[in-house]
N, C-alpha and C positions, 0 to 999 in steps of 0.2 A: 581507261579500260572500264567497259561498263561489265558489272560482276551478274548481271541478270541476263539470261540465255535468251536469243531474243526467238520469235516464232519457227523461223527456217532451222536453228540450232535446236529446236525444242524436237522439231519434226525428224532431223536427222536421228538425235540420240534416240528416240522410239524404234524408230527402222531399224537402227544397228542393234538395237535392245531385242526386237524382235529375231531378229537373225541371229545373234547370239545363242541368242537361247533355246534356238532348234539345233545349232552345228559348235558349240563350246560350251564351257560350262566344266565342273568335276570329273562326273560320270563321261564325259566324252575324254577329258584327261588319263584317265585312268585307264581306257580303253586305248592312249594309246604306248602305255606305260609308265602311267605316272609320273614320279621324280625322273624317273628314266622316257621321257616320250619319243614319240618319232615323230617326223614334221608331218604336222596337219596341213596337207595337199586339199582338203576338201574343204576344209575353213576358207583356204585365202583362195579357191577356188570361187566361192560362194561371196567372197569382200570384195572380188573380182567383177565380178558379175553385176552384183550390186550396185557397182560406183563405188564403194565407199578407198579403193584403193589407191585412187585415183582424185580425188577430193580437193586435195589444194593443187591449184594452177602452178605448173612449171614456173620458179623460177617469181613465185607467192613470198612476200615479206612476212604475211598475218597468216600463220597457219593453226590458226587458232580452231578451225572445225577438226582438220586433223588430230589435232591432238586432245579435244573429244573423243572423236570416234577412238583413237587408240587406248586411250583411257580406260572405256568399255572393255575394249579387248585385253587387255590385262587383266584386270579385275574380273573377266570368267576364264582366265588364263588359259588363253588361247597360246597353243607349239606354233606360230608364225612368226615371219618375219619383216610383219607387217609397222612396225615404227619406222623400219628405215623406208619403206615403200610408201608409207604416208608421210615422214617428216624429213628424210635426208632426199632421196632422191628428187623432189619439184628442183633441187639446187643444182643439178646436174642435166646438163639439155641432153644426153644422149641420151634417148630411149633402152629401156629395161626392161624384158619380159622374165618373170621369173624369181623365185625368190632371191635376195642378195644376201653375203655376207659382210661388213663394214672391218679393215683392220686397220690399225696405223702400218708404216712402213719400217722393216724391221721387226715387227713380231713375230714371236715364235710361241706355242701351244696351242693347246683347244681354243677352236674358234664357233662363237653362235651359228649355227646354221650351214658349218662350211662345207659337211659333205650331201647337206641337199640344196647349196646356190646354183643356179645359172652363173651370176657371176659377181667377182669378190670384187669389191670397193677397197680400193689401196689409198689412205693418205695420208701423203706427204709435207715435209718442209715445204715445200715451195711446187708442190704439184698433187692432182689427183689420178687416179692411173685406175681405167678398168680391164681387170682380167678374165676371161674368158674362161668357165671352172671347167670346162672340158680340155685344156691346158695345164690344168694343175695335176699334182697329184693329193690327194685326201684321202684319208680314213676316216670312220667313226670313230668316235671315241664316246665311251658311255662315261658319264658322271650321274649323280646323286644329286646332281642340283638343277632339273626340272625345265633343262631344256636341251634341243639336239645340237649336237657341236661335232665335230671334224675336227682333224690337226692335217694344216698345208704340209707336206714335205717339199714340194717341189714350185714354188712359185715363180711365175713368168714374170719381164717388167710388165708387160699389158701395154695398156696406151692412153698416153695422158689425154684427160679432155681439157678441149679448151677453154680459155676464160671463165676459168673456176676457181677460185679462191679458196685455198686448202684451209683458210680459219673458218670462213660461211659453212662450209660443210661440217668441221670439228664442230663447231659450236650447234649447229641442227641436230648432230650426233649427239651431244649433250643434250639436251632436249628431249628427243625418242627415248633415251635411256633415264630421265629425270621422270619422264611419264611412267614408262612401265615401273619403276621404281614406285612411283605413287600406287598404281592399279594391286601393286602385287600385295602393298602396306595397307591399304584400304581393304582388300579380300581379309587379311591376315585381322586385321583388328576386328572387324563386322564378326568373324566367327568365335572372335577372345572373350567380346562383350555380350554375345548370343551364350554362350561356353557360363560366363559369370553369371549371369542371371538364372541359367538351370539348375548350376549346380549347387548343392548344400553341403553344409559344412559346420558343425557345432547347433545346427540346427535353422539353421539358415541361410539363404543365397549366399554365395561367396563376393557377390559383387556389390554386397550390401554392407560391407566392410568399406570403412573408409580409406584405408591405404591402398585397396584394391581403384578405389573409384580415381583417388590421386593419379596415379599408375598411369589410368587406362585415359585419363583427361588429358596427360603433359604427352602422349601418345596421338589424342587427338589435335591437340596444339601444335605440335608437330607437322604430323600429317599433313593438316588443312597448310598451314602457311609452305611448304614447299610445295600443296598442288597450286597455290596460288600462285604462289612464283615463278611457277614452269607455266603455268597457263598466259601468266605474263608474258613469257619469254618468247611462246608460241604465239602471241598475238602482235608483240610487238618485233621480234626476228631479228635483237639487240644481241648481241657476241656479249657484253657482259653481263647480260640479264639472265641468258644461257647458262654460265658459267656459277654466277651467284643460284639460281635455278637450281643446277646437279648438286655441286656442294650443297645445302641444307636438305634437298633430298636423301645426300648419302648420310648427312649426322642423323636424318630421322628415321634412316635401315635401323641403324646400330642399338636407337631408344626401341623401336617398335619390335625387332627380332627378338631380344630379351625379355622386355616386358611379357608379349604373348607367350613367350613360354614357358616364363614365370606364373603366371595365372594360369596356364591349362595344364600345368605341372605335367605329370608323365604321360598322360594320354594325348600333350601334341606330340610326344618322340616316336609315339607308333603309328604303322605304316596305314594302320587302318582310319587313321584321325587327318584329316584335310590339312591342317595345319601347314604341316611341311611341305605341301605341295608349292604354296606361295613365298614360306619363309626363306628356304632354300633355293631361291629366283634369286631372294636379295644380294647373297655374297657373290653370287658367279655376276648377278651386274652389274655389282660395286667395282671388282674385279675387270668387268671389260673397261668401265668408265676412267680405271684408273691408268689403264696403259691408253687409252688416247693421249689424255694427259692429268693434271692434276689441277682439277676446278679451284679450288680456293687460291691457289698462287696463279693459276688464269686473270681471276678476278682481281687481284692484286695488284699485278702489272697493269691489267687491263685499266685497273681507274685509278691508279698513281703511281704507272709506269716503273714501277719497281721490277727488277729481273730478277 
């Protein structure tokens, strides 16, 4: 894996940087209610248009541009549901218009995106199944953690696709959700360590304290080696590189949600401070990752077959 972005990669993250930055971002957040959003139709309308949703080739090993460009789109924490559209869907031949929802089979509560998909990704033990959300039935359901979700009542079997491999999929799902994990942790810290340098405190920056800087370091040590690892996982489209991937993304939610909040003390709790817009992403995606299945005993089985 070469860790230098080579011209083509340099060119794409410009373009989506630009695009970004006219149709996402806070202020577009906020506008469309915050913690509470509504799905941004005009974002993945515009990532549409662009190519970028589009990006890795059906059925792509190395989806390593992909999970760039999604990258981006976290970190100006775009309401889309644009991971599974860039990184699970190339694994699926049937064509998709439309936003999707991804569940395993057998779940029940709030689901990402589920009452604005076209249509819900079901998978299975031993099959993948898509259903047709004009088939289902769904509600909204509003939470506090900063992104739109639905709960199914009424789900159909749908119809399996063929020659799909219900792990290639799990494990690209892992992946989409180890990115946006990264994007949301990276917004979250960049505003902690902007936050310490402003602020004074005994007379001095706060972040000019050393147990503040300790903090915010084992925060970036963190970080970086799970975006690494997912970038790995996207480039190389190994099932336990996936798995090793989400798991150290999810231990570096748990360091960076605390820390950050611990340093911006009570002005990340209010509504008017950015913070929570991203931190609050972390637990409902910890949450989705965990009812796929559970990464670190993935990984376990995966590379010494242990059950």
């Amino acid at each position: 894996m070469n860790f230098e972005l080579d011209a083509d990669q340099d060119a794409i993250l410009g373009a989506v940087g630009t695009l970004l930055s006219r149709h996402a971002g806070v202020e577009r957040l906020r506008e469309l209610g915050g913690d509470r959003p509504a799905y941004d139709g005009d974002l993945d309308g515009h990532l549409d248009s662009a190519g970028f949703a589009d990006i890795a080739e059906p059925g792509a090993g190395n989806r390593l541009e992909a999970a760039l460009v999604q990258e981006a789109i976290a970190m100006s924490l775009g309401s889309v549901a644009s991971a599974y559209r860039l990184l699970v869907l190339p694994s699926i031949p049937t064509p998709i218009d439309g936003p999707v929802a991804v569940i395993p089979a057998g779940h029940s509560g709030p689901v990402r995106f589920a009452a604005d998909a076209s249509t819900i990704v079901v998978i299975g033990d031993h099959d993948v199944r898509l259903v047709d959300a004009v088939e289902t039935t769904s509600k909204q359901t509003y939470t506090r953690l900063g992104w739109p979700a639905g709960t199914i009542t009424d789900l159909p079997y749908g119809k399996v696709v063929a020659d799909v491999r219900p792990s290639e999929v799990r494990a690209w799902v892992n992946v989409a959700l180890a990115v946006e994990l990264v994007g949301a942790m990276r917004f979250a810290l960049d505003l902690s360590v902007g936050y310490v340098i402003d602020r004074e405190q005994f007379g001095r920056a706060i972040g000019s304290f050393q147990a503040v800087q300790h903090g915010l370091a084992e925060c970036a040590v963190a970080l970086e080696g799970a975006r690494w690892m997912t970038l790995e996982a996207a480039w190389s489209g190994d099932l336990t590189a996936a798995s090793l991937a989400l798991t150290h993304a999810l231990d570096a939610t748990e360091l960076v949600f605390h820390r950050t909040h611990q340093y911006c003390g009570a002005i990340g709790f209010t509504q008017e401070y950015d913070l929570h817009l991203a931190t609050m992403r972390l637990p409902a995606l910890r949450a989705e990752a965990l009812a796929h299945e559970r990464p670190t005993a993935a990984s376990v089985s995966q590379i010494w077959g242990v059950v």
